[in-house]
N, C-alpha and C positions, 0 to 999 in steps of 0.2 A: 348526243350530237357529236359528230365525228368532223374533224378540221381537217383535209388533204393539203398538207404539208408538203409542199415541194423542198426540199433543202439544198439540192445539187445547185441551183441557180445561184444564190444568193452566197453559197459558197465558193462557188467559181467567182464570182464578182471581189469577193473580199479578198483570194487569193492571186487574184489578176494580176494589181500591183505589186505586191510582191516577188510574183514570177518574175515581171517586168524589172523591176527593182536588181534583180541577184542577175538577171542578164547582163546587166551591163556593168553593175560593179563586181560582182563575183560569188562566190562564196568560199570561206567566211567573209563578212564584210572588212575593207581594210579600213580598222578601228584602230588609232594610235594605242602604245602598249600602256599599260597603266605604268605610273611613277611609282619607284619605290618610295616608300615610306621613312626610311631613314638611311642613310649609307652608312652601310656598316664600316667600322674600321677594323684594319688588315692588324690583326694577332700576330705578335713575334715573341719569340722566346729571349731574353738577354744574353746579349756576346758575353762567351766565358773567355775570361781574361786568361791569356797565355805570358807562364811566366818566363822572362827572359834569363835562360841559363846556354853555358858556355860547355 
């Protein structure tokens, strides 16, 4: 027993909205940017001490 499967139809249908979807907002979608996770702190090397000579 053999089942004709149309698939074009129902895949059109599923990607309808979507089409629809990315027309009007875009692609890629404007999704805010993820947060980082911890702020790094800014590395600094120690001021070398300049001696006072004459």
């Amino acid at each position: 027993m053999r089942i004709n499967l149309n698939w074009k139809r129902p895949l059109f249908y599923v990607l309808l909205p979507i089409l629809v979807f990315m027309a009007f907002v875009g692609f890629p979608p404007p999704f805010p940017p993820a947060r980082p996770t911890k702020p790094e702190l800014e590395q600094s090397e120690p001021a070398e001490v300049r001696e006072e000579g004459g």
